[in-house]
C-alpha positions in Angstrom: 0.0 0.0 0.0 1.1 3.3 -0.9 2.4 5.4 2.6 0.2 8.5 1.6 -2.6 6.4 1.9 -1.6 4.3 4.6 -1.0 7.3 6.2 -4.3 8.5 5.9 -5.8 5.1 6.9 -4.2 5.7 10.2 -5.2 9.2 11.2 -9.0 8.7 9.9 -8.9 5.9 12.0 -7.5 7.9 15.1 -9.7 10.9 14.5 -12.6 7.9 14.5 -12.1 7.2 18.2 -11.5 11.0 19.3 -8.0 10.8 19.4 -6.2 13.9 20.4 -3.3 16.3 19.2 -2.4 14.1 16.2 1.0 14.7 14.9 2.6 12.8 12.2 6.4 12.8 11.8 8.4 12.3 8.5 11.4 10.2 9.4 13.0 8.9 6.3 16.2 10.7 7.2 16.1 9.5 11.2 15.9 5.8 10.3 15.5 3.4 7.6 13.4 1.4 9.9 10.2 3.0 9.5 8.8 6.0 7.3 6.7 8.0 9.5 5.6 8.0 13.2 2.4 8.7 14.1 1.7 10.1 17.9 -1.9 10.6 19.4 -3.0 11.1 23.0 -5.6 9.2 24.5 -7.6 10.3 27.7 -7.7 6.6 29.4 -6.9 3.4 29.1 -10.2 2.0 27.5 -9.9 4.8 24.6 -6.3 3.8 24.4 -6.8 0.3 23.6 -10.3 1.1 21.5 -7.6 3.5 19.4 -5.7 0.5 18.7 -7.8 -1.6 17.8 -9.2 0.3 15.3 -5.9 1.6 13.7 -5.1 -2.1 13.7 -9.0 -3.1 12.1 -8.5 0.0 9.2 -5.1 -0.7 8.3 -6.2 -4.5 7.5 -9.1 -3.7 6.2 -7.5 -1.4 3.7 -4.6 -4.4 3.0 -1.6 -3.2 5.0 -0.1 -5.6 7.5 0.1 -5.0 11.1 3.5 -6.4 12.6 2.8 -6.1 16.1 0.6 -4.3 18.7 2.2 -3.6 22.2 0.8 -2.4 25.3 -2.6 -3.3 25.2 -2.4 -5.0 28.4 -2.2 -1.4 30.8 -3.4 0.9 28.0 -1.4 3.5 29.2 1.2 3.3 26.1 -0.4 1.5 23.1 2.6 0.9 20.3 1.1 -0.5 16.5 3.5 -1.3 14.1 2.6 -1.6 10.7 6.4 -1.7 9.0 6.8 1.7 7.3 4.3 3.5 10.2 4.7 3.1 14.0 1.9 4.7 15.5 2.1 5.6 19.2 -1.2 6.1 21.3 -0.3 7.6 24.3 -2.0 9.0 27.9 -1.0 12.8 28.4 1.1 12.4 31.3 3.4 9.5 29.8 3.5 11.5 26.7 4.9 14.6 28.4 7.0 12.5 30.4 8.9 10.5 27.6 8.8 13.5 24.7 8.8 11.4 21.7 8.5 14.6 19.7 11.4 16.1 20.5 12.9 12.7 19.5 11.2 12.3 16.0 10.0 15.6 16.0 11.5 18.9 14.6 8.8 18.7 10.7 6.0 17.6 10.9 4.5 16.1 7.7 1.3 18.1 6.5 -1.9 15.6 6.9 -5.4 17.0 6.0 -7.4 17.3 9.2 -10.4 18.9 8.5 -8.6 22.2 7.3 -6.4 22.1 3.8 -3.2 21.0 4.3 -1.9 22.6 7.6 0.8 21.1 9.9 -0.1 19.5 13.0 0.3 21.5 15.9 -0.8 21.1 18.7 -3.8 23.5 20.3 -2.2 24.3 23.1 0.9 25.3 22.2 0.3 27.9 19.5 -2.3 29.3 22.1 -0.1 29.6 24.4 3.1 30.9 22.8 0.7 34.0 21.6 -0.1 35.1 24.9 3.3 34.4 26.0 4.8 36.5 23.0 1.7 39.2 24.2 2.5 39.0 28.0 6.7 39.3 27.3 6.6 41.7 24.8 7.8 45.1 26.7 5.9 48.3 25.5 7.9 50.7 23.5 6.8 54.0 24.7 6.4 53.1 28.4 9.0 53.1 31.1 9.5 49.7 32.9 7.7 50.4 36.6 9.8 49.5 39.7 7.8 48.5 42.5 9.6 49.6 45.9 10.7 46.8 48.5 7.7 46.7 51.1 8.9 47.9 54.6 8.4 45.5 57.6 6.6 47.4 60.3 7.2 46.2 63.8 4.8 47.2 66.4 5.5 47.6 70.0 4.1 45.1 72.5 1.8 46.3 74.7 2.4 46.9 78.3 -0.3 44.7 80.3 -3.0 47.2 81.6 -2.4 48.6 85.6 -5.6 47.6 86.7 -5.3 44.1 85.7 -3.9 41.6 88.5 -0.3 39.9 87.8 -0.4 36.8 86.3 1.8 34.4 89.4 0.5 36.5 91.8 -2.4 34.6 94.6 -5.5 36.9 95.9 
């Protein structure tokens, strides 16, 4: 099967099951084990291994072989291997803790997804980098402001009152 298609196969088949922040990597230069890899986010175990199962169920369907599937078992990090794709369906916290894009990642490939041919990014990140950008960006016809250090005021204790009877002392 041609790896445009194939390719294609895979992400309608994650987008079927509500898989989330989608990017596909191009990594013919990385490796000459494997074309492209795939990663998608999954919000719990169950829609990790329903992911899976239905990459694995299109991919036959439309011919291509599927090698292996790993990680069904937790859910947590399910691998699918179908020789020139590796698709990785991942939980947000394992994603963010092993970075796989900053392995494969650096260009994207451009996959349609609902808009005409525009990389994946993911949501969060080109919201965030906006208001960051907005936020750090210093004005250019206002002077910084310096805030002055607070001063610690210290109050005086208060003298016990002469009416009041000592504290040790027995009527």
């Amino acid at each position: 099967m041609e790896l445009r298609k194939l390719q294609r196969v895979v992400v309608d088949a994650l987008e079927d099951i509500k898989a989330q922040d989608i990017q596909v990597f191009d990594t013919t230069k990385l490796t000459s084990l494997f074309d492209r890899v795939i990663i998608a986010s999954a919000t719990s175990n169950r829609q990790s291994r329903a992911i899976a199962s239905n990459v694995r169920d299109k991919a036959k369907a439309a011919g291509s072989d599927v090698i292996a599937v790993e990680g069904e078992e937790t859910g947590e990090w399910v691998l699918v291997d179908l020789g020139d794709i590796i698709i990785h369906i991942m939980q947000p916290a394992i994603r963010q803790y092993y970075n796989l894009e900053e392995i494969w990642g650096g260009k994207t490939v451009r996959v349609r997804l609902g808009a005409p041919d525009l990389p994946l990014i993911p949501k969060t990140t080109a919201k965030t980098s906006a208001k960051t950008t907005a936020k750090t960006t210093p004005k250019t016809n206002a002077e910084p402001t310096i805030k002055a250090p607070r001063k610690r005021v210290v109050k005086p204790k208060t003298a016990a009152a002469p009416d009041a009877p000592a504290a040790d002392s027995a009527p």
